[in-house]
N, C-alpha and C positions, 0 to 999 in steps of 0.2 A: 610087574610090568606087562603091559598087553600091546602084542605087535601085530597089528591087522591091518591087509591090506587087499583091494578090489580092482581087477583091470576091467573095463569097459571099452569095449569096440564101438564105437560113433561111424560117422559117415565120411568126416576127415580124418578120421586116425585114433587115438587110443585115449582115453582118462583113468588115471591111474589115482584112486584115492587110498590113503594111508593114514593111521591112528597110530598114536606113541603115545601110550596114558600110564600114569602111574598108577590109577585105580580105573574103578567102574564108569568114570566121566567121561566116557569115548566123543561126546558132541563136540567138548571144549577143546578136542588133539585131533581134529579132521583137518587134513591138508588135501586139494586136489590139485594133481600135473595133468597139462595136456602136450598129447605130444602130435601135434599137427604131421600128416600127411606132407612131404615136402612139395611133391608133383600125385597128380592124378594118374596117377599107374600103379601095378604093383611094384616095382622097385622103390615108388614113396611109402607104400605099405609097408612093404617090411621096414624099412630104415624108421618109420615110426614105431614100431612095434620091437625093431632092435633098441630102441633109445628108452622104450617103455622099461624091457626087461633091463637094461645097466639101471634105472635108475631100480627096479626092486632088488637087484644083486645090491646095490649101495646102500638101500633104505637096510636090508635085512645083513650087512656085514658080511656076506659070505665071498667077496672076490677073492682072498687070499694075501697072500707079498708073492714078489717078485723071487723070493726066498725058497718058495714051497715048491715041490717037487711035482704038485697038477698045481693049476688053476682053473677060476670060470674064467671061459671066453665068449664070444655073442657076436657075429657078423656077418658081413657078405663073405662069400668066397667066390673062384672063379670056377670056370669049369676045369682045371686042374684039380681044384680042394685047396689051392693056395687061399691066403686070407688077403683078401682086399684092402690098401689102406684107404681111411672112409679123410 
């Protein structure tokens, strides 16, 4: 199984391309995301680029359960370090 994948920085925001092939045929298993800039500021930057990375935590299985003793997490926080709900 071949798990490959590429982020790209655009000018609105992030393309995230991804293969899942079971052999050498990587053309026929290309998917691309984009994940659009919400607003033209950095706060739409990163919120693109947050929504980049859940989606390669998802593509690649590593978020965890609610079970496990760490998890991955990925978001705003405020100036406390509290986490923002999005």
């Amino acid at each position: 199984m071949i798990w490959e994948s590429t982020l790209r920085k655009v000018d609105n925001g992030y393309i995230c391309t991804t293969t899942n092939a079971e052999d050498e045929d990587l053309l026929s298993s290309l998917m691309e995301n984009v994940f659009e800039n919400p607003t033209d500021d950095d706060e739409g930057d990163m919120a693109s680029f947050i929504a980049a990375v859940w989606h390669l935590v998802e593509y690649f299985g590593v978020l965890g359960s609610k079970h496990d003793e760490k998890r991955f997490w990925c978001g705003f926080i405020d100036r406390d370090g509290k986490p923002i709900e999005s």
